[in-house]
GUSE-173098 format. One record per residue (C-alpha): z, y, x; residue in one letter; residue number from 0. Coordinates in nm, 3 decimals. Last residue first. Layout:
+---------+---------+---------+--------+-----+
|       z |       y |       x | residu | num |
+---------+---------+---------+--------+-----+
|       Z |       Y |       X |      A | NUM |
...
+---------+---------+---------+--------+-----+
This chain:
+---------+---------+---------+--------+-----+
|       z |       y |       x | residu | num |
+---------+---------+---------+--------+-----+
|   0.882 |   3.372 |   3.184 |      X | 119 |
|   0.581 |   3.472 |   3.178 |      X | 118 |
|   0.567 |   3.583 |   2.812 |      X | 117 |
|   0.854 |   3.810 |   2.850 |      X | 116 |
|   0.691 |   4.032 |   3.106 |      X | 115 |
|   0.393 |   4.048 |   2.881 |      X | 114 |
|   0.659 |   4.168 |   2.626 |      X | 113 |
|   0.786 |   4.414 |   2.860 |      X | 112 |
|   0.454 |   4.570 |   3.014 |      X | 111 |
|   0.400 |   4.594 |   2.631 |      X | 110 |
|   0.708 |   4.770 |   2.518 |      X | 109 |
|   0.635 |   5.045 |   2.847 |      X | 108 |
|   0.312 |   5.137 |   2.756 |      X | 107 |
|   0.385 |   5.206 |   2.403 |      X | 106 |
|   0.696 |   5.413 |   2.590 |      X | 105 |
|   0.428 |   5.577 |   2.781 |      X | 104 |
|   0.272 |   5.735 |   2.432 |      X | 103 |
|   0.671 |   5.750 |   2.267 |      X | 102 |
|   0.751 |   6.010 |   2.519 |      X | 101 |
|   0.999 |   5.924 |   2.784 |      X | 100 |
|   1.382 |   6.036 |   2.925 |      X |  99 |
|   1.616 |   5.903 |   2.679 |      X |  98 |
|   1.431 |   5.540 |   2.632 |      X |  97 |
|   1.341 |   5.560 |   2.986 |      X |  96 |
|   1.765 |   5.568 |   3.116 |      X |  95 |
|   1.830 |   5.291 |   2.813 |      X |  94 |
|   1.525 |   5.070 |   2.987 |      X |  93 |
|   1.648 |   5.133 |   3.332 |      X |  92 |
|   2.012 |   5.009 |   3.262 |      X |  91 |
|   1.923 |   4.657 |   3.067 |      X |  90 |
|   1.653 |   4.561 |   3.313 |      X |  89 |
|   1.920 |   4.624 |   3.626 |      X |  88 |
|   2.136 |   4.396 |   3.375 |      X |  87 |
|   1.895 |   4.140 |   3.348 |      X |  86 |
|   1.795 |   4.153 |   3.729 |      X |  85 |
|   2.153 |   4.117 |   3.853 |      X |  84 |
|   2.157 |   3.745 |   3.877 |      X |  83 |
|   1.850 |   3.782 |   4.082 |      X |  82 |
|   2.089 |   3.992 |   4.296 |      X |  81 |
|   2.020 |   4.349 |   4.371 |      X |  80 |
|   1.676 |   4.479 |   4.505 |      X |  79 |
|   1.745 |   4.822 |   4.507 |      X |  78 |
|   1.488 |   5.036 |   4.302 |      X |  77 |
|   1.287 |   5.281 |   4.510 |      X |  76 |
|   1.304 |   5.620 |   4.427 |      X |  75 |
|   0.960 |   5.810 |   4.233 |      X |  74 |
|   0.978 |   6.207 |   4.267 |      X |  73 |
|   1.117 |   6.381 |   3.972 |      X |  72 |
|   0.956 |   6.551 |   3.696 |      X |  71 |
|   1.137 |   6.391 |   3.396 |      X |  70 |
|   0.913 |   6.200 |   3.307 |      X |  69 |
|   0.802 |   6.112 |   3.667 |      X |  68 |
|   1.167 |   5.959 |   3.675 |      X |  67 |
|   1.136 |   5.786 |   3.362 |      X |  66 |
|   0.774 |   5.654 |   3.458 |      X |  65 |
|   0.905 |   5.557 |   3.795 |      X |  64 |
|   1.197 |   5.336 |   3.658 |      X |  63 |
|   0.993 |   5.146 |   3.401 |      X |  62 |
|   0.708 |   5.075 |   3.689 |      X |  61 |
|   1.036 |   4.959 |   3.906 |      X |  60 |
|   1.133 |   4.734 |   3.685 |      X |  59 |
|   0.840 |   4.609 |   3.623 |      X |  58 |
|   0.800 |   4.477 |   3.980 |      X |  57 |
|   1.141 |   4.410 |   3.998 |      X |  56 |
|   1.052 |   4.097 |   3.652 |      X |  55 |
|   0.739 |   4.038 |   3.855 |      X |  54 |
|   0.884 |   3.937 |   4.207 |      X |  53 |
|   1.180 |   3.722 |   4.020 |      X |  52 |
|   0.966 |   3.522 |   3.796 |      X |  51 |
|   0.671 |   3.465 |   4.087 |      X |  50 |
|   0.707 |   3.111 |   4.069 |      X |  49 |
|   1.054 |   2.916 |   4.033 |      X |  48 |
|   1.377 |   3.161 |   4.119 |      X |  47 |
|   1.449 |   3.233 |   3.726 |      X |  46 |
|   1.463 |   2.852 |   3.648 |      X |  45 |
|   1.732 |   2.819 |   3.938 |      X |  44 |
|   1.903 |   3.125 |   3.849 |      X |  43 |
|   1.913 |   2.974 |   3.476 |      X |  42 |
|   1.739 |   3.172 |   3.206 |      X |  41 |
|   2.005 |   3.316 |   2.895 |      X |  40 |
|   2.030 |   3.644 |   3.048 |      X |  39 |
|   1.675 |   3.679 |   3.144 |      X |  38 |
|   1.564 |   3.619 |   2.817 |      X |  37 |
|   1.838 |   3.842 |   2.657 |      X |  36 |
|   1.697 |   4.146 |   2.866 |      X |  35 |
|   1.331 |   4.069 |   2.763 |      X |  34 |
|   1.434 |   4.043 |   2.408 |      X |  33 |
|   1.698 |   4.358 |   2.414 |      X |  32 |
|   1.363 |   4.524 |   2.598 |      X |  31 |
|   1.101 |   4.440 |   2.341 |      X |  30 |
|   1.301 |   4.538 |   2.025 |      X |  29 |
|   1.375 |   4.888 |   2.219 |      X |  28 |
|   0.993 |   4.928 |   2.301 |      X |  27 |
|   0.885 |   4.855 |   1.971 |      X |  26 |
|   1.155 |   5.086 |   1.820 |      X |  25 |
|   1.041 |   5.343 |   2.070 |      X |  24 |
|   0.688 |   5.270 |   1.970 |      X |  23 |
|   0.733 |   5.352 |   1.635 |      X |  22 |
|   0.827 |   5.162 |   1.308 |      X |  21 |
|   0.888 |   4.814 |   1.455 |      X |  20 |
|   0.842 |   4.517 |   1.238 |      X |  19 |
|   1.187 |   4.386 |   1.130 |      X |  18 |
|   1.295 |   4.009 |   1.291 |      X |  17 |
|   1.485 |   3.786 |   1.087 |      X |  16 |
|   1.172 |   3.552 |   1.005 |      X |  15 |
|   0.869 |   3.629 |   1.216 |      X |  14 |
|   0.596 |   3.782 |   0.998 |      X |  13 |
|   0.222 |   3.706 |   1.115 |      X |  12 |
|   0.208 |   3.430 |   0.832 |      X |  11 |
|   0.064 |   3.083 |   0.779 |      X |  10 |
|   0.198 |   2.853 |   0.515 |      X |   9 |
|   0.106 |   2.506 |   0.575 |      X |   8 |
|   0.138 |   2.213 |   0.289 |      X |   7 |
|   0.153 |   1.882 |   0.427 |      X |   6 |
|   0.007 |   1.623 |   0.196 |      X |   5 |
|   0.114 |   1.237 |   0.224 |      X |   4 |
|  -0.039 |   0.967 |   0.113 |      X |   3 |
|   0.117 |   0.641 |   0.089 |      X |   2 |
|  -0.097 |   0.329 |   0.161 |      X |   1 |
|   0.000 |   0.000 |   0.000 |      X |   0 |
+---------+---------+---------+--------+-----+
């Protein structure tokens, strides 16, 4: 006796839980507590393999000089802390661009971070 069974799919661009952003600075603020939280929640050994660690400064320091050049200063290089420390380090620069950037480079700025997000 063969059963039949029918699998109904419903296919939608919302994610459950999660509100659309509004602006970009919403975008930007959902895509750094995401990016932040992945990194918090990724094992130092997980976070070492590839080029996790080289890409997560490397956008680090893009978020830092567009605050700083926002704000008309000349660009500083970011200390290379820990790899523990790269959430956090993440965390601080993304509050300091939210205050100091337009929402045009802050655009910019939610999809470095949700690219970032994707390779890890």
């Amino acid at each position: 006796m063969a059963i039949n069974l029918q699998v109904r799919i419903c296919h939608t661009d919302i994610v459950i839980g999660v509100q659309e952003p509004e602006n970009p600075r919403q975008d930007f603020e959902q895509q750094l507590v995401r990016t932040v939280n992945r990194l918090r929640t990724m094992s130092l050994q997980k976070l070492a393999q590839g080029n996790r660690v080289s890409d997560t400064r490397l956008v680090i320091q893009e978020l830092a000089d567009a605050g700083r050049l926002a704000l008309d200063l000349e660009s500083v290089e970011v200390p290379a802390l820990s790899d523990a420390a790269l959430a956090d380090q993440l965390a601080v620069i993304g509050q300091q661009l939210l205050v100091a950037i337009n929402d045009e480079v802050l655009a910019s700025a939610a999809r470095q971070l949700q690219h970032l997000r994707s390779t890890l």
